[in-house]
N, C-alpha and C positions, 0 to 999 in steps of 0.2 A: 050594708053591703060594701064591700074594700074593692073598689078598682085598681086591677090591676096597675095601673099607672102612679096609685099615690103611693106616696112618701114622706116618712117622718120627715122631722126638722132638721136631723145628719143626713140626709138624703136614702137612708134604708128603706126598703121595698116592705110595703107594710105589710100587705099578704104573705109575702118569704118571712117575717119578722114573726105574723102571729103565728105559722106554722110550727116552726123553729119555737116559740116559746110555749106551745101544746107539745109536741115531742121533747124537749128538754123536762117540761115537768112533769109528765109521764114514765121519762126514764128517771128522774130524783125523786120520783114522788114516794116512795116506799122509805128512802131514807128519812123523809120528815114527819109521816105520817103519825107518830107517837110521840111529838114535840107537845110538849105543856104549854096552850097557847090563852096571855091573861091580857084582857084591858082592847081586845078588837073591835070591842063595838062601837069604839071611835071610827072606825076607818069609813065604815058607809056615810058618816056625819061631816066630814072635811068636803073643802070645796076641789074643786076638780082641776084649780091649778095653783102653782105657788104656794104647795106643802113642803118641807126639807124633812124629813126621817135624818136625826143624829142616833147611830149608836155605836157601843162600843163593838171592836172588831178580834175576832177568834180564829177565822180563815179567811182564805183571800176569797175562794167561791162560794162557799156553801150559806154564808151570811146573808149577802144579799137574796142569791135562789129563796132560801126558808121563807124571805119576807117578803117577798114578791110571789111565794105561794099563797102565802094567810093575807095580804092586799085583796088580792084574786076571789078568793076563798070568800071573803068578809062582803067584798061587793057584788057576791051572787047570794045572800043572806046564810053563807056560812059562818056565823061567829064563834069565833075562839076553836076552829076544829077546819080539819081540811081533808075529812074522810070523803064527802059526798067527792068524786072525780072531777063532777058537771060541769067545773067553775073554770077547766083547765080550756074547754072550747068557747070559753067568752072572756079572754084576758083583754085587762087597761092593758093600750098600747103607749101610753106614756107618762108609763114608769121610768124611771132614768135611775143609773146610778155611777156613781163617783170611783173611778178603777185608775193607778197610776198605767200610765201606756208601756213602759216597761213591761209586766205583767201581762196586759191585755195584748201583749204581741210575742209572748214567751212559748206559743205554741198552738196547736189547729185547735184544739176546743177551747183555747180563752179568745181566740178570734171567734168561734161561731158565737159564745157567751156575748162579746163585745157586739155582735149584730144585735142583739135583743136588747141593748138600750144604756150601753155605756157611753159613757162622757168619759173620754180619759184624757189625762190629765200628765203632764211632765212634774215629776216631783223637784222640788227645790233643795232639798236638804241632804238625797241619796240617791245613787243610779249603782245596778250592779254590785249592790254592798258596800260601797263606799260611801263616806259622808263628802258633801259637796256643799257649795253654796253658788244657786243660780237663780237669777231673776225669774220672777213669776211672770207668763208667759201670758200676754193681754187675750190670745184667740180662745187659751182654757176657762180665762174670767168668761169672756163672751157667750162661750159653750155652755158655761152652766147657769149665767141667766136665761139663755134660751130655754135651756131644759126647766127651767120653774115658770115661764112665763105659758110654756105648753105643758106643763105636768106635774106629776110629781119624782119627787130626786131624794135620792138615798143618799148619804154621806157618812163613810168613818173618820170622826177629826180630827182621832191620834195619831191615823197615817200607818198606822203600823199594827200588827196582831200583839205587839206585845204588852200585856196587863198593866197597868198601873200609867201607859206614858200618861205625859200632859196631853189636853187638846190644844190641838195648835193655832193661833190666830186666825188663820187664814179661813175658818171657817164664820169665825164672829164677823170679821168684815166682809165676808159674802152676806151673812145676815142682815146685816147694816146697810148694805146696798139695796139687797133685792125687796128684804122686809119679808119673806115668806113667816107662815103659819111653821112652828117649829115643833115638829114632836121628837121623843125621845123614845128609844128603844132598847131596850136591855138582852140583851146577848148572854144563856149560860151553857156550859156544858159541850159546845161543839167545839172547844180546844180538845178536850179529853177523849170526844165520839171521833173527831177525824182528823185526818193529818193537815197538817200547813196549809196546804192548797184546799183544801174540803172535797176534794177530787176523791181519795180514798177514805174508807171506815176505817178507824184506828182500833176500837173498843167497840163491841155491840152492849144493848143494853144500858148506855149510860144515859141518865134521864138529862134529854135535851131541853132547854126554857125558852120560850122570846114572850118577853111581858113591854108592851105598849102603854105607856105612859100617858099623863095629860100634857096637855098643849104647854109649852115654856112661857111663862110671862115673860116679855123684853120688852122694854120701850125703847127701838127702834131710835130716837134722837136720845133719848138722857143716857139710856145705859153705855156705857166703855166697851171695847172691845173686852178688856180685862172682867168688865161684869158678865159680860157672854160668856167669855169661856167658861168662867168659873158658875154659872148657871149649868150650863152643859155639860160640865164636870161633874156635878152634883147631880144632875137627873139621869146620864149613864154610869153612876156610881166609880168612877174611874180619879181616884184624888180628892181632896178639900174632901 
């Protein structure tokens, strides 16, 4: 039972929070529902805080929604399918995931999204389309070992929708700090099914994928940051 008075770890109102993510998946849930879903029956097996989800990114919304339906889905003993509805009235509330604030403040439904469990984040490299270079921001580091030490946390480590970037450092030495359990997630098909924002359906009918992966071997002290990435490279197919 959720008292009314508690609150996540960003101070979000938990009962507004699960509401809001039973209504949200409710209304997307029609678009996922015929997604090819491979490799969930990991998810009920992970421990319940300090997992990182790395995968590659295709839209800004509709990636993390998908996987925080099959999360959902997987730990009410839906594996690999997310037909039963059931699973949408007993959602994990701390789920988290990785959103630049730009974005998450570009308009009323990426603010209601951002209540249901984003960490977001000041990008370093671009703001508005521009390329930039600006220091990484200590209170974002902070925000996202919170979010692992209460949960689990999604992250895309290209930064960007577009195919083939590099991963960018900055997520190996998040790795390196916190140490989370590291799974990878493969993203197919929802370039092609929806537009940019995953807001609208671009194409009906295109066979959408998310296939979950095993856990990343990393040793935490010997591997490089350079060895992370290129691990992470290699398990979300993106380079090397």
């Amino acid at each position: 039972m959720i008292s009314l008075l508690n609150k996540d770890i960003f101070g979000n109102v938990l009962i507004l929070k699960k509401w809001l993510i039973r209504i949200l998946g409710f209304l997307s849930y029609n678009r996922f529902a015929q997604i090819d879903i491979e490799g969930a029956e990991i998810i009920p097996l992970l421990p319940k805080k300090n997992v990182l989800f790395v995968a590659n990114h295709q839209t800004y919304f509709a990636d993390a929604t998908a996987m925080i339906h099959i999360f959902n889905a997987s730990l009410n003993g839906n594996i690999n399918s997310i037909k039963n509805k059931s699973y949408l009235w007993h959602p994990k509330l701390n789920i988290y995931f990785i959103a630049a604030k730009e974005t998450m403040n570009s308009g009323l439904i990426p603010k209601i999204l951002s209540y249901t469990g984003s960490v977001s984040v000041e990008r370093t490299w671009r703001e508005k389309g521009k390329q930039i270079k600006r220091n990484i921001n200590t209170l974002d580091v902070q925000n996202i070992n919170r979010a692992l030490q209460e949960g689990w946390l999604i992250t895309f480590p290209q930064g960007t929708t577009k195919p083939g970037s590099p991963v960018r450092k900055g997520t190996a030495y998040m790795i390196k700090a916190s140490q989370p359990i590291v799974v990878p997630v493969l993203i197919e098909g929802f370039d092609k099914a929806f537009d940019k924002t995953g807001l609208k359906i671009k194409q009906k009918g295109v066979k959408k994928k998310i296939k979950i992966k095993d856990v990343i071997n990393i040793d935490y002290t010997s591997d490089s940051v350079e060895d992370i990435v290129r691990k992470i490279s290699i398990a979300i197919e993106q380079g090397y």
